[in-house]
N, C-alpha and C positions, 0 to 999 in steps of 0.2 A: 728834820728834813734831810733828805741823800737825794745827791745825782746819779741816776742807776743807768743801766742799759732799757733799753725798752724793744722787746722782743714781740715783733706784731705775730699775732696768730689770734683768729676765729675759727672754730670751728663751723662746717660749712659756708664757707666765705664764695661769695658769689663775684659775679661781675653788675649786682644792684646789689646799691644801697640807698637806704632813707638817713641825710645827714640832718644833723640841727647847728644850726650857726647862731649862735646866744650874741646878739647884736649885730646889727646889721651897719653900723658902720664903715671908717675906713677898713680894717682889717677884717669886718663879715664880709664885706664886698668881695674885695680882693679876695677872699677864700671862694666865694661861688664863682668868680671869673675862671679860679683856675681847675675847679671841680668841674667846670661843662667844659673844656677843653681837653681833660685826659681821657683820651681814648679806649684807655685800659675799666675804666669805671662809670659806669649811667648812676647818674644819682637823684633821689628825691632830695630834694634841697628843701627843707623847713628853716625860713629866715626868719625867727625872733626879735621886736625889740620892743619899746616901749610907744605905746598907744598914740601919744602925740605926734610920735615919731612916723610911725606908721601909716598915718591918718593925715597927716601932713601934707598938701598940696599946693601950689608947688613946694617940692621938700628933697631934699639930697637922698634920702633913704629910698621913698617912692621912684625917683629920678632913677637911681641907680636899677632899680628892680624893674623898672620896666624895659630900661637898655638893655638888660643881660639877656632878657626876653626876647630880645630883637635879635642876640648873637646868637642864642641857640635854635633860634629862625634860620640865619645865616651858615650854621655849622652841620643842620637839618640832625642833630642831636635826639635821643629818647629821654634827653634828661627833663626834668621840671623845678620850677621854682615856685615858692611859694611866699608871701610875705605875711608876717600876724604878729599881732598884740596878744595873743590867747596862748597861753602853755599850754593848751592843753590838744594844741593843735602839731605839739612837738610827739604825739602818741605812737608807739613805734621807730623810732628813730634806734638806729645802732650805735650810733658814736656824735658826740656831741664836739664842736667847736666853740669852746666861749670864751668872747672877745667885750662882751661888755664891762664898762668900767670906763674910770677917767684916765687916760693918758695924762705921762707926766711932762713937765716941761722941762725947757733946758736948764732952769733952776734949782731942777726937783730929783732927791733922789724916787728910787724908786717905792724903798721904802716909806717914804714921806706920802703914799696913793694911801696907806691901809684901812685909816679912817672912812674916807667915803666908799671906796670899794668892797670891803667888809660890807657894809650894809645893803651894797648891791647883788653882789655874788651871792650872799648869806640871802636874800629874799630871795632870788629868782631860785637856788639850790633846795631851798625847803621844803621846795614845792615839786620841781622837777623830777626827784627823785621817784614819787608816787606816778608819776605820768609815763616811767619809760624807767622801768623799772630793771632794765635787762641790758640795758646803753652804755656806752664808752664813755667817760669824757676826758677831752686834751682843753687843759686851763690854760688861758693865754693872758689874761685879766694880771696884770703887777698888786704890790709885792706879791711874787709866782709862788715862794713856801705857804706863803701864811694864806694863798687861795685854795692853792690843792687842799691843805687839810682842814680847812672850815669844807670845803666841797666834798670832801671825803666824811665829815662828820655829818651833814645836811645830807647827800644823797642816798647813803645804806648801800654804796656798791663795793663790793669785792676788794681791797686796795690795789692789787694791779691790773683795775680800772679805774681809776682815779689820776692821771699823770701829767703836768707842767711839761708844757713846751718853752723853751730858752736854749736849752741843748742842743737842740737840731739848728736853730740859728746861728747860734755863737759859733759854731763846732764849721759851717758856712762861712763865718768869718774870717775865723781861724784859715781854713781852706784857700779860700780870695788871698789874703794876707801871703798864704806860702807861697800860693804860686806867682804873687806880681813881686817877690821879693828874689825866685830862684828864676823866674824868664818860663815856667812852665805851664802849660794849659791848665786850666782846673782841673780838668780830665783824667790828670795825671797827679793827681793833688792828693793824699788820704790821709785827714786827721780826725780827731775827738775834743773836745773840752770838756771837761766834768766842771763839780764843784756848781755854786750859786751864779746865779743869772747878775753879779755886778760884778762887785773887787773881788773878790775872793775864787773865781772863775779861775779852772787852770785849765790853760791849752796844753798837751800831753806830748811832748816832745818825743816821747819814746816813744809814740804810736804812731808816729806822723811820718807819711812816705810819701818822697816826691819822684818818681818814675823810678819806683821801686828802690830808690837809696833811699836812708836816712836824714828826715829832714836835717837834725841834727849836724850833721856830716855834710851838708850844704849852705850853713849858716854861720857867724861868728858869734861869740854872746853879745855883743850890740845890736845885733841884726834880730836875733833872739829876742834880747829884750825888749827893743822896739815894736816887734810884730806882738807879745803881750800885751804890752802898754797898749797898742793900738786896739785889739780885740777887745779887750776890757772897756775903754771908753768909747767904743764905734756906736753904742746906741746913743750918747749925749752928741756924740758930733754929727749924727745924723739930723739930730732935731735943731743943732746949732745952724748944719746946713739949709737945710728944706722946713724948717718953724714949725715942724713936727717930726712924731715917732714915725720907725718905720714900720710901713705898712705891707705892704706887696711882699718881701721875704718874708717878714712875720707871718705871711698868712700862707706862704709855699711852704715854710717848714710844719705849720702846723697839718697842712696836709698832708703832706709827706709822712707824718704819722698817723694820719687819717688810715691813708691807704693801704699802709703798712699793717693795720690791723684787720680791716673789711678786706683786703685780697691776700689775705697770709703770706707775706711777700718774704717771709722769714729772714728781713732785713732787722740789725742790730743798729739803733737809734739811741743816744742819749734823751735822758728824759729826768726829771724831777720828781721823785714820789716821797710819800713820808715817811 
């Protein structure tokens, strides 16, 4: 597995698209709140999860899917949502978002998911494949290497459509990190992280500008090291803080490569492939 750039482009890329959000949990949620809010993109929203889940009333998953229904009431939107237990209702879809699986806890590396999650991803991929057979998908599902390429062996797509999101968040982090360390808006902030989604993550110093100087040239090596240190463990101290993973970024960066590919935004994104 390599952390690569991920270069969005469809051909004929429109201003609709049909998405699949593969759980509808914390992070499917959060993905449809912020897919009916960008104005740049009307989306078919196909929300995925598991029947019980689905079916469930009262039930967080249902709860949530009827509120968003409300907001895009409120926003008088062309988007739709949809909630099901049926893959095969995911027919059509361009680019998939999957967020199903066990979140880890703050005892747990990441790698320690692979067990149960393998057996989730590896189901629901097997089958996916045959149903939307022309689709994107951004893996969001931990351990991130060993999903993409069980997902890339189960679904038969192309390998660069097959790509882990962790990059686009960490590489966030990293950004946050710069700018609360030199006094500058994020705005003014531009970095990268490559490499895997835990330790072995490197924020890329050479590539990092803070109102166009070098972050580099703005920091000491403790200051440096620190803001490492800190990138590296912000998803454990996240779940230390709030007694869960993060959700709400996790689910902006994986749009953010949603869009990237469904509006040819010819933005250059870190991304996970194998």
């Amino acid at each position: 597995m390599t952390s690569a750039s991920f270069f969005g482009s469809q051909e004929g890329a429109s201003d609709m698209a049909r998405i699949g959000l593969i759980g509808f949990g914390g992070i499917g949620i959060e993905a449809a709140k912020a897919l009916i809010q960008d104005t740049n993109l009307t989306c078919d929203i196909v929300a995925f999860d598991r029947k019980e889940a689905v079916e469930q009333v009262p039930g967080a998953q249902v709860g949530a899917y009827e509120e968003i229904l409300d907001a895009i009431g409120i926003l008088q939107t062309a988007d739709t949502l949809q909630l099901t237990s049926d893959l095969n209702d995911l027919a059509g879809c361009e680019a998939f978002i999957f967020t199903a699986g066990l979140p880890r806890r703050a005892d747990q590396s990441r790698s320690d998911l692979i067990g149960v999650n393998v057996a989730i991803v590896g189901g629901i991929t097997e089958k996916l494949g045959q149903v939307a057979p022309d689709a994107m998908m951004i893996m969001v599902t931990n351990p991130l290497d060993a999903m993409v390429e069980l997902a890339y062996r189960n679904l038969g797509y192309p390998d660069h459509k097959v790509v882990g999101q962790a990059g686009v968040l960490d590489t966030g982090r990293f950004t946050i990190a710069a700018a609360l360390a030199t006094g500058k808006p994020a705005s003014q902030v531009d970095t990268i992280v490559m490499g895997g989604h835990g330790p072995t993550m490197v924020p890329v110093y050479s590539a990092a500008r803070v109102a166009y100087k070098p972050l580099a040239q703005c920091l000491d090596d403790d200051a440096t090291a620190e803001i490492t240190q800190s990138v590296r463990a912000r998803g454990k101290t996240i779940i230390q803080r709030q007694g869960r993973s993060a959700v709400f970024s996790t689910a902006l960066a994986a749009v953010k490569m949603a869009k990237a590919y469904l509006l040819d935004t010819r933005e250059i994104l870190p991304a996970c492939t194998r």
